[in-house]
C-alpha positions as CSV (number, residue, x, y, z in Angstrom):
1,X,93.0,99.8,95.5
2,X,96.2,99.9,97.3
3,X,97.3,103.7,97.7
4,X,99.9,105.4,100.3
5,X,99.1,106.7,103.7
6,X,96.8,109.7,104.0
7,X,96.3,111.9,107.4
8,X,92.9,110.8,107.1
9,X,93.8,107.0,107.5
10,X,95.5,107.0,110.6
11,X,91.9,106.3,112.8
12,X,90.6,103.9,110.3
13,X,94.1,101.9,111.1
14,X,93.4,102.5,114.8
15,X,90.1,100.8,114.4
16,X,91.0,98.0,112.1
17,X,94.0,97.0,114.9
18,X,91.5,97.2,117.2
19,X,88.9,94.8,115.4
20,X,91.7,92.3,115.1
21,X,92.0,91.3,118.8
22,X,95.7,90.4,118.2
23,X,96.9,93.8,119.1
24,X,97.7,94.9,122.7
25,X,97.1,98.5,123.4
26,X,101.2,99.1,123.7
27,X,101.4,97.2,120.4
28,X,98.8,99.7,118.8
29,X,100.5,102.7,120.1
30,X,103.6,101.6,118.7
31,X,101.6,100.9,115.3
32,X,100.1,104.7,115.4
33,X,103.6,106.2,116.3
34,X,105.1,104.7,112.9
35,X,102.1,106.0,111.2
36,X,102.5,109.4,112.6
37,X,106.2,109.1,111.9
38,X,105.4,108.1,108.2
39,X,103.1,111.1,108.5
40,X,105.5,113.3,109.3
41,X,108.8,112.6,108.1
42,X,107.7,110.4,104.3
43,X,110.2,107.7,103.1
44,X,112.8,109.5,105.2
45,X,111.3,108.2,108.6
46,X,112.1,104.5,107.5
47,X,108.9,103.6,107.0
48,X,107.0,103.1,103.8
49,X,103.3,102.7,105.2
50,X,100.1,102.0,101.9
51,X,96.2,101.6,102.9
52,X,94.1,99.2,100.7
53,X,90.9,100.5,100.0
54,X,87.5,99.7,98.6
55,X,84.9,102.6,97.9
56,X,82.2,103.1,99.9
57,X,79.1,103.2,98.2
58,X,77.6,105.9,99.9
59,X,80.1,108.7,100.8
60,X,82.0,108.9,97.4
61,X,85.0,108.0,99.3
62,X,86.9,105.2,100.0
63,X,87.0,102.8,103.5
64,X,90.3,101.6,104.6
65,X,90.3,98.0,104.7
66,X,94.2,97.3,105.5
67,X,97.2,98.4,105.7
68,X,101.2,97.3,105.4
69,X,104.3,99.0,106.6
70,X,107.5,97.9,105.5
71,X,110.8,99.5,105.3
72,X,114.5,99.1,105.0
73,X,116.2,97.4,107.6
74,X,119.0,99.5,108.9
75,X,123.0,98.9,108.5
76,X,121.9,96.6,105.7
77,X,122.0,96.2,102.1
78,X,119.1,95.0,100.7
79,X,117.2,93.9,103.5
80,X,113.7,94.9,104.3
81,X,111.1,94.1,107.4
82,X,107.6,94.0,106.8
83,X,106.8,95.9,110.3
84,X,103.2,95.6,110.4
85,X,100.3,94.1,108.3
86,X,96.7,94.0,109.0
87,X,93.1,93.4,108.0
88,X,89.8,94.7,109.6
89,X,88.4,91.8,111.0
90,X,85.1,91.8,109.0
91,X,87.3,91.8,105.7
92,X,89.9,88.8,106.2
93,X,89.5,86.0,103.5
94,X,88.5,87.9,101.5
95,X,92.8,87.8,99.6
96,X,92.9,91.6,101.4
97,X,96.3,90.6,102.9
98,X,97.5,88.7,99.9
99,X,97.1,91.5,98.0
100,X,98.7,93.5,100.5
101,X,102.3,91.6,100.8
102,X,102.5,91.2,97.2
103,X,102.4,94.7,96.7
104,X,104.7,95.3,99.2
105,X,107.0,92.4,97.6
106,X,106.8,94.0,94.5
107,X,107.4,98.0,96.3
108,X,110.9,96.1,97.9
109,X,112.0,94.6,94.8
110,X,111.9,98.0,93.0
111,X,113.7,99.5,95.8
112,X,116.5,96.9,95.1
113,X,115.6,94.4,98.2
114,X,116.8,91.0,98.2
115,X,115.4,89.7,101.3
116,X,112.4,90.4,102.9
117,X,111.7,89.2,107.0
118,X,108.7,89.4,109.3
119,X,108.4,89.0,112.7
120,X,106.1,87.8,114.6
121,X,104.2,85.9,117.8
122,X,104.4,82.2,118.5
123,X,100.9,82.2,120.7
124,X,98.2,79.7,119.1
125,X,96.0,83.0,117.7
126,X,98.5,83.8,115.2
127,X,98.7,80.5,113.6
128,X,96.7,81.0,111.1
129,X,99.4,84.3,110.4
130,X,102.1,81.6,110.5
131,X,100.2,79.5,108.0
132,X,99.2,83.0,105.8
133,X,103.0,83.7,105.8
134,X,104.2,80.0,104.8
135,X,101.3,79.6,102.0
136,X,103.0,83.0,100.5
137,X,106.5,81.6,100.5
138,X,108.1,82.6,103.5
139,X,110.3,80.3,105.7
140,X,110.8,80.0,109.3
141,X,114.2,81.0,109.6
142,X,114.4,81.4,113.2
143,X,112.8,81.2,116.4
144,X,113.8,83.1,119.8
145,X,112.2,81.2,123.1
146,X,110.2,83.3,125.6
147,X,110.9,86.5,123.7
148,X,107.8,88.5,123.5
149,X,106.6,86.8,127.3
150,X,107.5,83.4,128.9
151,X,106.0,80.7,126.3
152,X,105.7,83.5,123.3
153,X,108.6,82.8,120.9
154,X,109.5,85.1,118.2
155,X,109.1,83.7,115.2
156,X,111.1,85.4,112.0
157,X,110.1,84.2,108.6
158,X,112.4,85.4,105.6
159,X,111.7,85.4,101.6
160,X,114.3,85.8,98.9
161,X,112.9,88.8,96.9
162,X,113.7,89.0,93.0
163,X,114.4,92.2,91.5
């Protein structure tokens, strides 16, 4: 189940970045700060931020297994950026983060978005994200040497998105 941010999701994000080992612990502050933003302020903060959840079988409730936030990208008409994406470690491959970019695909497209971009890291571990992104459609559309550090390129992949 794919359902919007709760206050009660914002350490089960913490933990899932944290499982990753992608995330520095700047880039996880700045991860929390848009939740807490989201949190705050709603769709007026910019960012649209949804958990996907399974149940858990003993609580009743339901454990956070990713998220996705995504928002408009400002002084632009149509354009969106996919901000931050992410599965608990134990829980990739299992189509978690599939599931999660179509659905925000589909959220962008009933907003009136015609282009959706995502940034990110050119470092061997996140090649299999580069692969994840291509496989769902996206293309490279440019590249920015030494951006992030010296030998880290940004990478920004674009998709046209169809109302």
């Amino acid at each position: 189940m794919i359902r919007a941010l709760r206050p009660d999701d914002r350490q089960p994000i913490r933990e899932l970045l944290d499982s990753t080992g992608h995330f520095t612990a700047p880039d996880i502050d700045v991860a929390l700060e848009l939740v807490d933003r989201a949190l705050s302020e709603g769709e007026a903060s910019g960012y649209l931020i949804h958990v996907l959840t399974e149940p858990d079988g003993t609580s009743g409730g339901d454990v956070v297994r990713g998220y996705v936030c995504f928002g408009p990208t400002p002084m632009t008409d149509g354009t969106y950026d996919l901000y931050w994406i992410a599965v608990h470690v134990s829980q990739q491959g299992n189509g978690f983060g599939r599931a999660l970019l179509r659905f925000a695909e589909e959220q962008v497209a009933q907003r009136g978005a015609r282009l959706l971009l995502i940034e990110t890291s050119s470092q061997a571990s996140y090649s299999g994200t580069v692969r994840f992104y291509e496989r769902s459609g996206y293309v490279l559309v440019a590249r920015i040497a030494d951006f992030y550090r010296v030998d880290d390129d940004k990478l920004v992949f674009a998709k046209r998105i169809r109302a």
